[in-house]
C-alpha positions as CSV (number, residue, x, y, z in Angstrom):
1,X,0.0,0.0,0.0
2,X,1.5,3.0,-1.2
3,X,1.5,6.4,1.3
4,X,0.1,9.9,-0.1
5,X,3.8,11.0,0.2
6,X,4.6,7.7,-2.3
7,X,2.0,8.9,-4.8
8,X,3.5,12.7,-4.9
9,X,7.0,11.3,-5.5
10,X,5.7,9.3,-8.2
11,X,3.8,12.2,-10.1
12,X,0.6,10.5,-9.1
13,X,-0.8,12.9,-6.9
14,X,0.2,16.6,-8.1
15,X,2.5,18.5,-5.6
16,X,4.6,21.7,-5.5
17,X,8.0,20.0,-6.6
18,X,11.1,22.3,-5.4
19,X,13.7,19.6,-5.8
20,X,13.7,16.0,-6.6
21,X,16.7,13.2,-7.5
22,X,16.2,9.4,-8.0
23,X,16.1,9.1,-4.1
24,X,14.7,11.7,-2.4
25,X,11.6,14.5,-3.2
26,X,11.2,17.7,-2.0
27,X,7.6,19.8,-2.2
28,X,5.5,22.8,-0.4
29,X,3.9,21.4,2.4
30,X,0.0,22.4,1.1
31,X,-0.3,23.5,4.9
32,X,2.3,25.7,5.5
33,X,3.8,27.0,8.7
34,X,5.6,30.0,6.4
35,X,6.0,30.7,3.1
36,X,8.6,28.2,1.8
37,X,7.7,25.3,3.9
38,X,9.0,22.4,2.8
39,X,8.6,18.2,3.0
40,X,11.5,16.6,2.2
41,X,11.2,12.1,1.5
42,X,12.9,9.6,0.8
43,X,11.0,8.3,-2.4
44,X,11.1,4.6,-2.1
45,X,10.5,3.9,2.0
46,X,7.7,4.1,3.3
47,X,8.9,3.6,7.1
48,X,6.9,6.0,9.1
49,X,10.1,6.7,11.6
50,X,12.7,8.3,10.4
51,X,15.2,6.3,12.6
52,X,13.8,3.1,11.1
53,X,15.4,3.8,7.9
54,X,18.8,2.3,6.8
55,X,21.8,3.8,7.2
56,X,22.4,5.4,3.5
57,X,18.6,6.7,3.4
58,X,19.1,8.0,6.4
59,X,22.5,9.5,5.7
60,X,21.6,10.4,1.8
61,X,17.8,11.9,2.7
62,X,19.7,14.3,5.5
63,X,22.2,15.6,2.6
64,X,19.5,16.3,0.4
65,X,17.6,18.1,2.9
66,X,20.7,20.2,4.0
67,X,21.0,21.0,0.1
68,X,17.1,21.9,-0.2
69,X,17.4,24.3,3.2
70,X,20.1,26.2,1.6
71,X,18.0,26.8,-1.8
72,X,15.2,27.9,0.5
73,X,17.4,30.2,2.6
74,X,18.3,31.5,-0.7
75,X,14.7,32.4,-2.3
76,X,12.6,32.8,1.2
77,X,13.8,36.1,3.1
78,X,14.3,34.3,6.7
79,X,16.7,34.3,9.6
80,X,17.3,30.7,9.2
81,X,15.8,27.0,8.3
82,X,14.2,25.0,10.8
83,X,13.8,21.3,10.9
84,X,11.0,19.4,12.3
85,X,10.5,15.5,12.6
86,X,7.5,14.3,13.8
87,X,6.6,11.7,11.6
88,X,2.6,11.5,13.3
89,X,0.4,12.2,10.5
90,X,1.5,10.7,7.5
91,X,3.1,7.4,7.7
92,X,6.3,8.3,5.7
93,X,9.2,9.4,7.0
94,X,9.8,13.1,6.2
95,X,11.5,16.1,7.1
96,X,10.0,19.6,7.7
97,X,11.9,22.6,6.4
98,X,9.9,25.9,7.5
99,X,12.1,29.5,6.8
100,X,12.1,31.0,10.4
101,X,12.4,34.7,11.8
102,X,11.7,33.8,15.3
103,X,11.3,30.2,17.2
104,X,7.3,30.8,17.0
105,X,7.6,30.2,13.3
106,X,8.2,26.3,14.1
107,X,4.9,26.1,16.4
108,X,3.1,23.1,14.4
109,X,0.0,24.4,16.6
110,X,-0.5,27.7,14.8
111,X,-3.0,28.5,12.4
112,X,-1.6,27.5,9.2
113,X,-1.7,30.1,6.2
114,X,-3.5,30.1,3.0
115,X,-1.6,30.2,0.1
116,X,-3.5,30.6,-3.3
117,X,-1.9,28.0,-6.7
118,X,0.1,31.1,-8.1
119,X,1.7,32.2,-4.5
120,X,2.6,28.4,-4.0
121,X,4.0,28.1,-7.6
122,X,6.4,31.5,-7.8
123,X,7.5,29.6,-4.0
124,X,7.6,26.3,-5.2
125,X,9.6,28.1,-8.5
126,X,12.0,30.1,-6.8
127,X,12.9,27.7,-4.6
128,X,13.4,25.4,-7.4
129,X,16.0,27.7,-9.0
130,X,18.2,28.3,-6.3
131,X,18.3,24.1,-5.8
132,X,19.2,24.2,-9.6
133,X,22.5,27.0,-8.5
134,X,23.6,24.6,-5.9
């Protein structure tokens, strides 16, 4: 059985690509914390703990990540990139990356914003072409 997060990666279920390679995928979370939020997966496992995962996943999905925080540091004016792992509500292991100005930012309990198709595509764009500088 294949997670929501397995269909995105596989073009399946459209998504807000920012960066993608044969082993990981990056994409705007559709609930964002701030503009520029970010999921980043591992593409093929579907372990829903992120220390379950085997030690080149693991390894490799944190690389990618550090790559796609620096791409959104370059296109989202922020302070800094925060990381979250919770991992509680979808079963697939995946990495928040939310553009911070103060520790608030990273409150999961917050109201989320609402971001219209064009906002999250110039993000989801912009993003996209700083990965491609790196």
């Amino acid at each position: 059985m294949s997670t929501i997060f397995t269909k995105i990666a596989a073009g399946e279920i459209p998504s807000y690509k920012v960066a993608e390679n044969e082993e990981f995928y990056a994409f705007l979370d559709i609930n964002p914390l701030a503009k520029g939020h970010t999921l980043v997966i591992p593409r093929h496992v579907e372990d829903d703990y992120i220390f379950h995962l085997d030690e080149t996943t693991y390894e490799g999905l944190w690389a990618f990540a550090r790559k796609v925080a620096k791409a959104i540091g370059n296109a989202i004016p922020c302070k800094r990139v925060g990381v979250a792992v919770l991992g509680m509500e979808v079963p697939h292991t995946h990495i928040h990356l939310v553009p911070l100005n103060t520790e608030s930012d990273l409150d999961f309990r917050k109201k989320k914003l609402e971001l219209d198709k064009e906002e999250f595509g110039r993000i989801a764009e912009s993003i996209a072409s700083e990965y491609a500088k790196l």
